[in-house]
C-alpha positions as CSV (number, residue, x, y, z in Angstrom):
1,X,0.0,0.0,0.0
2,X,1.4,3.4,-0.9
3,X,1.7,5.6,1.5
4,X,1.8,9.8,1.0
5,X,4.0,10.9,3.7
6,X,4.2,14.9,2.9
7,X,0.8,15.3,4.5
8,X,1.2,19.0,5.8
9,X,-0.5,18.7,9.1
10,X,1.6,15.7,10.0
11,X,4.9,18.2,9.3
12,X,3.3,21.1,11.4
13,X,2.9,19.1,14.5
14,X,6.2,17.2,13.9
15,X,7.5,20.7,14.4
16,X,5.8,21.5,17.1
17,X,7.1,18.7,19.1
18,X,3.8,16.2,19.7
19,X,3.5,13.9,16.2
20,X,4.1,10.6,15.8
21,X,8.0,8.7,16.4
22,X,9.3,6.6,13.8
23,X,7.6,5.0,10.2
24,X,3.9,4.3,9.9
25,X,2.8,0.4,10.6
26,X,-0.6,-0.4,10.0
27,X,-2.8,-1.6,13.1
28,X,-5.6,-3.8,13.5
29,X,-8.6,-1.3,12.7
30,X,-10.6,-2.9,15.8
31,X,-7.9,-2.0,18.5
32,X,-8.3,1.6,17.5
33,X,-11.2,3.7,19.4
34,X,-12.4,7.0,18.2
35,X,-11.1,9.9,21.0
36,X,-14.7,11.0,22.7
37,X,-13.4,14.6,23.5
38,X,-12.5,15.3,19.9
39,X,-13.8,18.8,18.0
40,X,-15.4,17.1,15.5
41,X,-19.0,16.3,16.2
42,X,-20.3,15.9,12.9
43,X,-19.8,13.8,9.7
44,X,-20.9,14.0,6.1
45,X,-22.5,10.9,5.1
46,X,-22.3,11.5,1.2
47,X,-18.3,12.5,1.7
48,X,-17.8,9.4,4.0
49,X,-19.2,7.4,1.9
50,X,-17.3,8.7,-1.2
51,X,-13.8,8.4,0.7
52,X,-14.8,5.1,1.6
53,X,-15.2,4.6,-1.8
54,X,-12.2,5.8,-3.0
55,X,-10.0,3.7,-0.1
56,X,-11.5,0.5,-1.5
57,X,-10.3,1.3,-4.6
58,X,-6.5,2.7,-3.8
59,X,-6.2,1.9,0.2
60,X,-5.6,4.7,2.8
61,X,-3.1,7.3,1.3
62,X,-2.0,9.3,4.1
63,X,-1.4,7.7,7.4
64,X,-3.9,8.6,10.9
65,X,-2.0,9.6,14.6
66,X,-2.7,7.5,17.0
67,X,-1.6,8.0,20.3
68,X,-1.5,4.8,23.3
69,X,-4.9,4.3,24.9
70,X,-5.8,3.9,29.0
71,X,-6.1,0.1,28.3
72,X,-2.8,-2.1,27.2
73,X,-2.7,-3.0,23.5
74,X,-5.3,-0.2,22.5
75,X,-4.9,3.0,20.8
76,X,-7.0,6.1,20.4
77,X,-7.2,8.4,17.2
78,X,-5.2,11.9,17.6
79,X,-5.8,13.1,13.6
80,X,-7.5,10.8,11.0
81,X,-11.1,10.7,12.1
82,X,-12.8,10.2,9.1
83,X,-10.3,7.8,7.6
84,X,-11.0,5.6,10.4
85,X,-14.2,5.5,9.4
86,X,-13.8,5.3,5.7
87,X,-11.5,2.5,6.0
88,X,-14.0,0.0,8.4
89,X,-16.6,0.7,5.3
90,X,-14.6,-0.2,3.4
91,X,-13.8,-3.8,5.1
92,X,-9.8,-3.1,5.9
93,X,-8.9,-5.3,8.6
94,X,-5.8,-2.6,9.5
95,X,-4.9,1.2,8.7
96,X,-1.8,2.8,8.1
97,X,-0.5,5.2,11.1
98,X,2.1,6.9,13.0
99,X,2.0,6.0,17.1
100,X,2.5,9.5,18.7
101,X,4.4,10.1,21.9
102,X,3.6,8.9,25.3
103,X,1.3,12.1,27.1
104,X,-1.9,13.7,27.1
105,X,-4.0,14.3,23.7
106,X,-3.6,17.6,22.8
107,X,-6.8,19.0,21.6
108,X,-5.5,22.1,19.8
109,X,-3.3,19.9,17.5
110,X,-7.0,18.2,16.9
111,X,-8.2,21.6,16.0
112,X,-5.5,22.4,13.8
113,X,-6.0,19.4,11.9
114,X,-9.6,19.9,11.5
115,X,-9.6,24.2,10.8
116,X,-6.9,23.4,7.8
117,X,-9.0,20.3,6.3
118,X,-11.9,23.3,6.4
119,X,-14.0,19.9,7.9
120,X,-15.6,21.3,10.8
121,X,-18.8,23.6,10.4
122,X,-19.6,26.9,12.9
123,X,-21.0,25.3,15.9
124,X,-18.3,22.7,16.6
125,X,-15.9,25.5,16.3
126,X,-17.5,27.4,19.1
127,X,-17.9,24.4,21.0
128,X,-14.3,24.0,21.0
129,X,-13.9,27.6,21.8
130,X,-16.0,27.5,24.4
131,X,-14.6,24.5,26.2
132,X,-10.9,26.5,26.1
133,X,-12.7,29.4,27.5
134,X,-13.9,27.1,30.5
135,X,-10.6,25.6,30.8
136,X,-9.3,28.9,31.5
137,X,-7.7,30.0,28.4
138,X,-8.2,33.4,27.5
139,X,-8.9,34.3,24.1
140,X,-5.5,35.8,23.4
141,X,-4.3,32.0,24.2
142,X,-6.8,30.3,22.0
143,X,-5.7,32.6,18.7
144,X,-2.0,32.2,19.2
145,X,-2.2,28.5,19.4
146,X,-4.7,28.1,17.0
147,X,-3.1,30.9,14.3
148,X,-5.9,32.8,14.0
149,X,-6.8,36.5,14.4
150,X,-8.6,37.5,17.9
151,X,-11.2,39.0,15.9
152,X,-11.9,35.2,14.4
153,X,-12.0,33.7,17.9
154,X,-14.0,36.9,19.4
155,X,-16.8,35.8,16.5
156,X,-16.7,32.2,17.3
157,X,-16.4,32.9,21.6
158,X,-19.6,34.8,20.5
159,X,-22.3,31.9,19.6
160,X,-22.5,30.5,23.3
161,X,-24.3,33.8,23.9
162,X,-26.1,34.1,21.0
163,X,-30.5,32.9,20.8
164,X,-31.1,30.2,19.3
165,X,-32.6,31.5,16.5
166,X,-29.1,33.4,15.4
167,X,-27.1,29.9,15.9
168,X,-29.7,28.3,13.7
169,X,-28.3,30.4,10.9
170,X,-25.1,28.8,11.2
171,X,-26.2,26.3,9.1
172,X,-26.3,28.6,5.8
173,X,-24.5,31.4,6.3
174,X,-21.1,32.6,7.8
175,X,-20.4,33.0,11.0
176,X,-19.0,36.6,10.0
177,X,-22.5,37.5,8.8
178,X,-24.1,35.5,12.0
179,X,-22.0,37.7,14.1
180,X,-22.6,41.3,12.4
181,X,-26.4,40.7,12.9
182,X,-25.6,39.6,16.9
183,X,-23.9,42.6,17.0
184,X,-27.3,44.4,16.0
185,X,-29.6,42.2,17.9
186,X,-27.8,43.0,20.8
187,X,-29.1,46.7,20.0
188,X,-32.6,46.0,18.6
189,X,-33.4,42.2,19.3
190,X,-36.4,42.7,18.0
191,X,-35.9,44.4,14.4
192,X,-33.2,41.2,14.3
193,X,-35.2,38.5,15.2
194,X,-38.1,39.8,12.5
195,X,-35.5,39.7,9.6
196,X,-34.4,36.2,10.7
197,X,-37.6,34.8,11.0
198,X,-38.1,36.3,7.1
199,X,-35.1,34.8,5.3
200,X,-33.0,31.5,5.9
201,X,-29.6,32.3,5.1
202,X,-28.0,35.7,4.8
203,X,-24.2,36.8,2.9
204,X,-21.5,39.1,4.6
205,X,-22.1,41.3,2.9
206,X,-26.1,41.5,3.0
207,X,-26.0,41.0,6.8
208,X,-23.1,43.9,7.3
209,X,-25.9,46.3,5.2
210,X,-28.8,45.1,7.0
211,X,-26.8,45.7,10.8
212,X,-25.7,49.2,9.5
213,X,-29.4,49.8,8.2
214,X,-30.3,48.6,12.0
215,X,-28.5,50.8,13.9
216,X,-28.5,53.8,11.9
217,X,-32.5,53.6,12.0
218,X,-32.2,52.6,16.1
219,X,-30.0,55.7,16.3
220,X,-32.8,58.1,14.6
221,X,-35.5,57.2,16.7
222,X,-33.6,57.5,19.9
223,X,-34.0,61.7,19.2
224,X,-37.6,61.3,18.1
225,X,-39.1,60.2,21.8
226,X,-41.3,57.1,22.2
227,X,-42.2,57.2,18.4
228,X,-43.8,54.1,17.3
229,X,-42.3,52.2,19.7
230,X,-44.6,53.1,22.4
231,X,-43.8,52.5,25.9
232,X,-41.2,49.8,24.8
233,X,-37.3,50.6,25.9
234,X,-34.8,50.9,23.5
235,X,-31.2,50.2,23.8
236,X,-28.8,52.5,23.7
237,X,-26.5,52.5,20.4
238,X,-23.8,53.0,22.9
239,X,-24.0,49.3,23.8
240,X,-23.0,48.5,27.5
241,X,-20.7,51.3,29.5
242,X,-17.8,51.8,32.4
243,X,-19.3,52.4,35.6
244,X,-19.2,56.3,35.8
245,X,-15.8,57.0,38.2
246,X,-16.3,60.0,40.7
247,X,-14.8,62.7,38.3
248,X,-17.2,61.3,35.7
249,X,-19.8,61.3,38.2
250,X,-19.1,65.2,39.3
251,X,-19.0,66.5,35.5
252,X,-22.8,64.3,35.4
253,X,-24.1,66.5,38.1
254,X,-22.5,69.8,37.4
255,X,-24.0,69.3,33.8
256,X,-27.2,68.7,35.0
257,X,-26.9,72.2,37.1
258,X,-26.6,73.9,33.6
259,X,-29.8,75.5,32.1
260,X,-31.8,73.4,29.8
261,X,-30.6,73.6,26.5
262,X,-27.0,74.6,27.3
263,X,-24.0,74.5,24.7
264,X,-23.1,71.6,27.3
265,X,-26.8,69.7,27.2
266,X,-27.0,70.0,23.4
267,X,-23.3,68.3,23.2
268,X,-24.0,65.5,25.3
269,X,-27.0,65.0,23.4
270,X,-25.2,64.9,19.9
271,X,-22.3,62.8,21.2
272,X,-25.1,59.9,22.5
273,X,-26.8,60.1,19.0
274,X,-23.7,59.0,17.5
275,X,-22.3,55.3,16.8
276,X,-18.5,55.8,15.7
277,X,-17.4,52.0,14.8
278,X,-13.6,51.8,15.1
279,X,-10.7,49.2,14.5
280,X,-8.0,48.9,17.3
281,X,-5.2,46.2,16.2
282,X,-7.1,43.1,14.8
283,X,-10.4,43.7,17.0
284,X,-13.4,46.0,15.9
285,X,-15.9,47.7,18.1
286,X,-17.5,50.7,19.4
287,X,-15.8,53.9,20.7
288,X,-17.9,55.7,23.6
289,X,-17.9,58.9,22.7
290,X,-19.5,59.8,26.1
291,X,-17.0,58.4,28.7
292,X,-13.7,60.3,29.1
293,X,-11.0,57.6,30.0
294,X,-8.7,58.1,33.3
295,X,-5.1,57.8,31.2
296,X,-5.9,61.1,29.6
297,X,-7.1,62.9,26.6
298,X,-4.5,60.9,24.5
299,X,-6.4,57.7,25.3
300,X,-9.8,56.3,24.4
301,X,-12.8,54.2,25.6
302,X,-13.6,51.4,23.6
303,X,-16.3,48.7,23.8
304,X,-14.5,45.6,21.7
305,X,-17.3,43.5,20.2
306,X,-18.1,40.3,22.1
307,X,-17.0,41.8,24.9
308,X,-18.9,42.7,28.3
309,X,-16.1,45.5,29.6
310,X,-15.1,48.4,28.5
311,X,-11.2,49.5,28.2
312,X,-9.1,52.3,27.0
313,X,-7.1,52.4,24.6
314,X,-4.0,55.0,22.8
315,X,-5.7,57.2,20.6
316,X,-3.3,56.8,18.5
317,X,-4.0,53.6,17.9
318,X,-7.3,53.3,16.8
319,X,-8.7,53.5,12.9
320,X,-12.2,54.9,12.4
321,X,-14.3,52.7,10.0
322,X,-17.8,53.9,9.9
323,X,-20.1,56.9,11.9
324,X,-23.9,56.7,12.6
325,X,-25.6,59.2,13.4
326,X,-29.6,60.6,14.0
């Protein structure tokens, strides 16, 4: 049986220290148990069913990692999932693979694998996030290990908190479009969840227009009083603030002292009618525009998306991308 041996993945984790020792050898097929905790949770039957196919007819071209299992003479599969699969429907007694190292499965090698085959869909990827997250990674450690941008992992970290109607639009669109109309619904659940319920599947670029259409329409009737939504509150397009410090908390009431109407007043009106959407290193969010920060007027107060805190920021440092206003 010819074997392919350049098989990228294999090469990456060679060089990060935890692939497999030695030459392929092919193992009995029923001494090898699938690993329970693995990110993949889902697998096509038509493409299963095609590779098993295709191993009948030329064998298993790239080898699985296995790594020793709890019980003596038993293995469990590190990489190679699906060509475990393929290869018991396709009657092969054995399977090619390489025996990794002695030591705990590492699940982001796992993830690797998976993200670069492009075989894992939107929800396992957030399940995985998710379970780093819980672990007590921070994001920061989940997109250097994984090689991928914070903003990427921010989206993903994202679905655990979004309804259920939002993740059910996983299934046909991207999880960038997904996350630009969280980002609205978060603002005007209800104008979201009325689209969603109105069309199945939605394109970046469609769901980036319809989230700008969102809040520049929830920013306009903020000014215009109760309006047609009645006695229903609206969210501020603001999103979620610092807790006001005492200097804040003296300008608040020495503003308020200031005659209706003020230079002051008509200010801090504008600057809450305005959504200024900014770009700080890889990460996008919203700059509060109301909120001086405590560094000084060189620095900034930023609400990153996904995230429930507020921080500041250089200035200098910070791209603006798009204004809404009333």
């Amino acid at each position: 049986m010819a074997l392919d041996l350049s098989f990228k993945q294999l090469i990456d984790a060679a060089e990060d220290g935890v692939a497999a020792i030695g030459q392929p050898t092919c193992i009995v097929i029923d001494r090898i148990d699938e690993d329970p905790d693995q990110p993949r949770r889902s697998f096509d039957e038509q493409k299963l069913k095609e590779l098993a196919e295709s191993v009948l007819q030329h064998g298993v071209l790239q080898p699985i990692v296995l790594r020793q299992g709890t019980d003596e003479g038993r293995y469990v599969i590190v990489m190679g999932a699906r060509r475990y699969r393929a290869a018991k429907r396709a009657g092969l007694r054995d399977i090619p693979a390489f025996i990794q190292a002695a030591g705990s499965a590492d699940r982001y090698v796992q993830m690797i694998e998976n993200i670069q085959r492009d075989d894992l869909n939107a929800p396992e990827i957030a399940a995985f996030i998710a379970d780093r997250l819980e672990q007590g990674d921070n994001q920061a450690d989940i997109s250097r290990k994984l090689g991928k941008p914070r903003d990427w992992v921010s989206r993903y970290a994202s679905v655990q908190s979004m309804p259920e109607f939002l993740r059910s639009k996983l299934a046909g669109s991207s999880i960038r479009a997904v996350y630009e109309l969280y980002q609205a619904w978060r603002e005007q659940p209800n104008a979201v969840e009325t689209i969603c319920a109105a069309q199945e599947s939605f394109t970046d670029a469609h769901a980036r227009q319809l989230a700008r259409k969102i809040r520049s329409e929830a920013s306009g009737s903020d000014d215009g009083g109760e309006g047609a939504h009645g006695d229903q509150p609206t969210r501020s397009p603001i999103g979620p603030q610092l807790a006001l410090r005492p200097m804040e908390t003296d300008r608040v009431t020495a503003t308020a002292e200031k005659p209706r109407n003020s230079p002051v007043e008509q200010n801090q009106r504008m600057s809450t009618s305005l959504t200024i959407r900014v770009r700080h290193q890889d990460r996008t969010g919203r700059l509060l525009v109301d909120r001086l920060a405590s560094q000084g007027s060189r620095h900034a107060v930023l609400l990153i998306d996904g995230a429930e805190v507020a921080e500041e920021v250089p200035a200098s440092t910070i791209t603006i991308e798009e204004i809404l206003s009333a």
